[in-house]
Backbone as CSV, one residue per row, in Angstrom:
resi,resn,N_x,N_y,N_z,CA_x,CA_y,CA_z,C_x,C_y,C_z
1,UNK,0.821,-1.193,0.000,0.000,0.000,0.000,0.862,1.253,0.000
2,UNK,1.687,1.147,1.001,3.009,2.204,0.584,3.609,2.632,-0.612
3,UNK,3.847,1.649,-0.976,4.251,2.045,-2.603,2.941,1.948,-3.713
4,UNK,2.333,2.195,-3.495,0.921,2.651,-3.988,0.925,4.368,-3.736
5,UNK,0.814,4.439,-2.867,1.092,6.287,-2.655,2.046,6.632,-2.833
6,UNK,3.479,6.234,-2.564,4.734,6.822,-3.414,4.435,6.896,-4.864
7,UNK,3.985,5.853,-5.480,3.869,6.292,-6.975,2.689,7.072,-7.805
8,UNK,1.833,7.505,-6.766,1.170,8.035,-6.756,0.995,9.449,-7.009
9,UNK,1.634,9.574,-5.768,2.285,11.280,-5.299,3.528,11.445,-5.851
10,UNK,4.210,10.424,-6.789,5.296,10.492,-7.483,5.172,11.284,-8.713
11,UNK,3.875,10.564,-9.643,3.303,10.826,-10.493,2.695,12.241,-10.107
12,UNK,1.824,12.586,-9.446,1.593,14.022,-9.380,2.467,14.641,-9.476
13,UNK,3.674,14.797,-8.334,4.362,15.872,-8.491,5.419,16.487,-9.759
14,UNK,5.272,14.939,-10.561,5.643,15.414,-11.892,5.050,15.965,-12.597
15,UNK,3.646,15.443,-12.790,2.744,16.164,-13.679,2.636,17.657,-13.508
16,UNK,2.864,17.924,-12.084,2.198,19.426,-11.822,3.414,20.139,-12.502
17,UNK,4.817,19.493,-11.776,5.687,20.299,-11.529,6.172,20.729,-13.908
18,UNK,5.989,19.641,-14.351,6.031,19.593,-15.697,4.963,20.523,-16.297
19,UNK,3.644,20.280,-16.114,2.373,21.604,-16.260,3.075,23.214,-15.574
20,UNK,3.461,23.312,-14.318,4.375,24.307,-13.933,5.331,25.268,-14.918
21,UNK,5.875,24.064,-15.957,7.114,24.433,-16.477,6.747,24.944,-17.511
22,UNK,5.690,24.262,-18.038,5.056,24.093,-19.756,4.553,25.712,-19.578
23,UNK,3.500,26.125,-18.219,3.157,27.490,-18.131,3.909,28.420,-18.166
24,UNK,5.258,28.377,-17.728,5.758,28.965,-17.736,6.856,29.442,-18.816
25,UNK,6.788,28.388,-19.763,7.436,28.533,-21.015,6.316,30.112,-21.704
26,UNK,4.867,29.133,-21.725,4.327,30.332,-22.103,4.522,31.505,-22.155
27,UNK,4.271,31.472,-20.686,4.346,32.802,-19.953,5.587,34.013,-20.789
28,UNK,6.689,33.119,-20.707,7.832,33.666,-21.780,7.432,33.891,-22.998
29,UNK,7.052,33.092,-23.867,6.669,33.469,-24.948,5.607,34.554,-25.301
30,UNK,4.818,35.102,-23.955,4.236,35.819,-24.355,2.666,35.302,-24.452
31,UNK,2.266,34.077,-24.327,1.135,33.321,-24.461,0.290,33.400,-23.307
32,UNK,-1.034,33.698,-23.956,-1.963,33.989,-22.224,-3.084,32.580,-22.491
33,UNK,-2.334,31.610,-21.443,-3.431,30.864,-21.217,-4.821,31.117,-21.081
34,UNK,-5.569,31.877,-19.875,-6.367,32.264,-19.555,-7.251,33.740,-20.562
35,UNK,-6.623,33.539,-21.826,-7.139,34.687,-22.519,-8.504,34.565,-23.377
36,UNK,-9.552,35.535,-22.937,-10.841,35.319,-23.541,-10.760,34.533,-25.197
37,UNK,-11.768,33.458,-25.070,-11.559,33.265,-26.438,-10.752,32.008,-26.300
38,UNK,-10.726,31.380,-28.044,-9.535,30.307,-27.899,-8.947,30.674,-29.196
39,UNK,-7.997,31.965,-29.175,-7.252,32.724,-29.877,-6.301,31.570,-29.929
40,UNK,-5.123,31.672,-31.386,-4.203,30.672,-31.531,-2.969,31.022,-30.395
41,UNK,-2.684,32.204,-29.959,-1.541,32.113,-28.387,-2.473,31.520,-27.159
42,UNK,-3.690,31.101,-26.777,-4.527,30.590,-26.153,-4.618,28.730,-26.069
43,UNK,-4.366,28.686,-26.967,-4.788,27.342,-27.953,-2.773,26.778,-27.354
44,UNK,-1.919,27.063,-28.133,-0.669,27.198,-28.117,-0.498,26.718,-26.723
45,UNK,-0.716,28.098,-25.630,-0.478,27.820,-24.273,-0.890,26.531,-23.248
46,UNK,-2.274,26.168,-24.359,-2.836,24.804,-23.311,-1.749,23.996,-23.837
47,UNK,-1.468,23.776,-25.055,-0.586,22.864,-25.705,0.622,22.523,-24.770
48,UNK,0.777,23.720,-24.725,2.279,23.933,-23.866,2.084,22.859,-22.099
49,UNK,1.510,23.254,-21.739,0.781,23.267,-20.681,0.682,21.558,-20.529
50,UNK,-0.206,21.566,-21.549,-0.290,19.501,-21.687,0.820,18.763,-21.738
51,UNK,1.628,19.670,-22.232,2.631,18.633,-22.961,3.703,18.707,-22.092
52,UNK,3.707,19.555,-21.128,4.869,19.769,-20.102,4.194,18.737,-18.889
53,UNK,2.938,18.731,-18.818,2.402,17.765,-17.723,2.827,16.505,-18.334
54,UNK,2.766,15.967,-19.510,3.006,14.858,-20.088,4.442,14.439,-19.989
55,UNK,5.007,15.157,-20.126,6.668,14.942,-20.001,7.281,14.788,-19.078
56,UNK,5.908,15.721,-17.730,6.451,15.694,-16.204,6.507,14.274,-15.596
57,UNK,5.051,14.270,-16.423,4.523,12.160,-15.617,5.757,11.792,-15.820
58,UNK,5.932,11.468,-17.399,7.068,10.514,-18.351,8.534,10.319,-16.994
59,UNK,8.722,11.752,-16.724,10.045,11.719,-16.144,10.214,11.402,-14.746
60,UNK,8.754,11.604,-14.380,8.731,11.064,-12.515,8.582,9.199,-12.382
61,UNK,7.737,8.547,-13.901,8.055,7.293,-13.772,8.989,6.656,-14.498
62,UNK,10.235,7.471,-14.938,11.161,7.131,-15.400,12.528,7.308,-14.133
63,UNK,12.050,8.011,-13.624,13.393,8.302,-12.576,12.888,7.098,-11.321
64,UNK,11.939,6.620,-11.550,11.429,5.827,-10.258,11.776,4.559,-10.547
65,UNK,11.544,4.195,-12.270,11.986,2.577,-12.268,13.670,2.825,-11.796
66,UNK,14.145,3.943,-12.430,15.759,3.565,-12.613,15.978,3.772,-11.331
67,UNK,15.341,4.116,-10.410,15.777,4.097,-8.944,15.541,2.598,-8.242
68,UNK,14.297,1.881,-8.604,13.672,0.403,-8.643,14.867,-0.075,-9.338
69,UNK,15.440,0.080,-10.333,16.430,-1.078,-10.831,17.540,-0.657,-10.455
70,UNK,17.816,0.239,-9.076,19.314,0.261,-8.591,19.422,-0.772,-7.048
71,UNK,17.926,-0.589,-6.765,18.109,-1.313,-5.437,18.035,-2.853,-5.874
């Protein structure tokens, strides 16, 4: 059950922390998530946004097996 919530809360904190990053790429570029409408810098920013959560998961259950295949 323990390692049920480690990978759990493993997985979140990638996702967020990856969604975090993706916003904040935006943010640089100039892209307003939250902007009336689904203007193409709108559209762009969710993109961003998804795809940084997606990459976040990818890398929180990638750093977890290779930590699983050291012990």
């Amino acid at each position: 059950m323990f390692a049920s919530l480690l990978e759990g809360l493993s997985d979140a904190v990638g996702f967020v922390t990856g969604a975090l990053l993706g916003f904040g790429l935006g943010i640089t570029f100039g892209l307003d998530l939250f902007a009336p409408g689904y203007g193409t810098g709108s559209i762009v920013a969710i993109v961003l946004v998804g795809l940084g959560g997606g990459m976040g998961l990818q890398a929180a259950r990638h750093l977890r097996a290779r930590n699983q295949a050291q012990d």
